[in-house]
C-alpha positions, 0 to 999 in steps of 0.5 A: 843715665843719658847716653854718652855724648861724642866728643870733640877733644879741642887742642890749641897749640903753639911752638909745643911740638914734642908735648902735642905729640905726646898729648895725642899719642894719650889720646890714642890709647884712651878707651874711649876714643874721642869722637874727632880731635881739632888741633889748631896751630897758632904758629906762623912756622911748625910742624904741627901739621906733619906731626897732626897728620901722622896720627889719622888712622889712630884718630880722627884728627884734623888740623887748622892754622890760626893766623891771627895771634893770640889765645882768644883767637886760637881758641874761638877757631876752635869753637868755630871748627867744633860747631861745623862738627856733629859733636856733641860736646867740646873737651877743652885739654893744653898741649902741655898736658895729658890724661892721667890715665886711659880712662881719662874721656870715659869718666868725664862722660860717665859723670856728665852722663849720670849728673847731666851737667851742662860742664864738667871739669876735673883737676892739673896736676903739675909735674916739674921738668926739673926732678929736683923741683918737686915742690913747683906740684903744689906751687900752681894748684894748692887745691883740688876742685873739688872731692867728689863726682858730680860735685858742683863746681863754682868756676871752670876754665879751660884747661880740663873741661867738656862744655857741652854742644848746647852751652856753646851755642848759647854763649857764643865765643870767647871774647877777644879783649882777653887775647893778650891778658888771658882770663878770657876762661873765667870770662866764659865761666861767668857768662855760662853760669849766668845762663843758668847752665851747671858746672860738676867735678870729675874726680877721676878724670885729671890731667898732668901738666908739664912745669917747665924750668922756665916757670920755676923762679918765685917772680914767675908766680907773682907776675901769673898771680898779679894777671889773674888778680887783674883778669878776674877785676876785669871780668867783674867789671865786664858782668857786673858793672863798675860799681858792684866791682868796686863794691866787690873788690875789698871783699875779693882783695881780701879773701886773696889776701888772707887766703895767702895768709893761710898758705904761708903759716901753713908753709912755714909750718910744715916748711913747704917751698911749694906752699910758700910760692904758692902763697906769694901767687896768691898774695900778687892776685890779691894785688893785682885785683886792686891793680885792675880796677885803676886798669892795669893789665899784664900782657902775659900773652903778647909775644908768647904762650909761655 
């Protein structure tokens, strides 16, 4: 087994103040304690630096302000600020979430440790604002990532990922044609994956995302599924070419679709609210990715994170 690597947890925010202090007050009590923390506020006005600040003594935190708006250019800061450390790898967490648990860090770098992968990835766990919603924890993500540690992953993203030192030297930033769109985390899984570098699960090392009402409405869920339809279009025609992607797209089109398919018998079945929505945002990302190819593009991200 390799030694551990030292880790810097990387945090884009914007205008999630109280969840940010939530998420690094986590990071205090975790036992193993990052490396260092980058914290990069994307808001033109906040607190995010008084709150950032607070926590040095209990952690080695450093804040810096994006100007720029949008998830790509909040996300390459990040980059950027972690290369200008001595870490050895970058934890990807969202301000809108946080550890599960204390051992959160220390399994993600146990299994790295003893697979020696390039990325290792674990699950969010959605937990809804509103307690009489419960069924929104099944809505957003039907499936785990996987069962077992060290089990290869095909996709990563980033939202509870450690991508290793030497990766991101390779494959660069994130690519700003996804700033408004999102995808950009698939974009960057393809491009690793392509480089040959290797992605496994962490079964012990989730986290918890907050749901809030705001997202809980059925029209929610099928406009995030017809962006992730369109993104994941988009980013075939980026690596593959324009005729491999439409070669491709039946095939895509209709894993989606009967993917869909099969959550809603088994919703209707079992008289699951959560299955049902989320078998319409899987049904709209099978939309959406025949949406893609005549260049539709939902701009989720343009005038807020949210």
């Amino acid at each position: 087994m390799t030694p551990l690597l030292k880790p810097c947890v990387c945090i884009t925010t914007y205008q999630r103040e109280a969840l940010l202090q939530n998420l690094l007050t986590t990071l205090v009590k975790q036992t193993t304690k990052p490396y260092c923390v980058l914290v990069v506020d994307n808001a033109s006005q906040s607190n995010v630096r008084a709150i950032t600040e607070s926590f040095n003594g209990d952690l080695n935190v450093f804040y810096h302000h994006e100007p720029s708006q949008g998830v790509v250019f909040a996300r390459n800061r990040c980059v950027s600020e972690f290369l200008s450390t001595d870490s050895d790898a970058l934890v990807w967490i969202d301000d809108d979430e946080w550890p599960e648990h204390n051992g959160w860090l220390t399994n993600l770098l146990s299994v790295q440790a003893k697979s020696e992968a390039d990325v290792v990835c674990s699950d969010v766990i959605s937990q809804p604002e509103d307690s009489n919603k419960q069924f929104l924890a099944k809505a957003l993500y039907a499936k785990p990532l996987g069962h077992d540690d060290a089990q290869p992953v095909r996709y990563f993203y980033t939202n509870n990922t450690l991508i290793c030192r030497h990766v991101i030297e390779q494959v660069g930033l994130f690519d700003l044609q996804f700033n408004l769109t999102g995808s950009e985390d698939f974009d960057y899984c393809l491009r690793a994956k392509h480089a040959g570098f290797s992605c496994v699960y962490a079964q012990n090392a989730k986290v918890i995302e907050l749901h809030p009402d705001s997202r809980s409405q059925l029209r929610w869920f099928a406009l995030r599924g017809i962006r992730l339809g369109q993104g994941a279009t988009r980013v075939n025609f980026k690596q593959y070419g324009g005729l491999k992607t439409l070669l491709l797209a039946p095939i895509f089109f209709a894993y989606r679709f009967l993917d869909s398919l099969k959550l809603l018998l088994k919703g209707l079945w079992y008289q699951d609210k959560g299955l049902l929505f989320a078998a319409t945002l899987r049904f709209c990302s099978s939309i959406g990715s025949v949406m893609g190819l005549f260049g539709f593009k939902y701009q989720e991200y343009q005038k807020s994170k949210d």
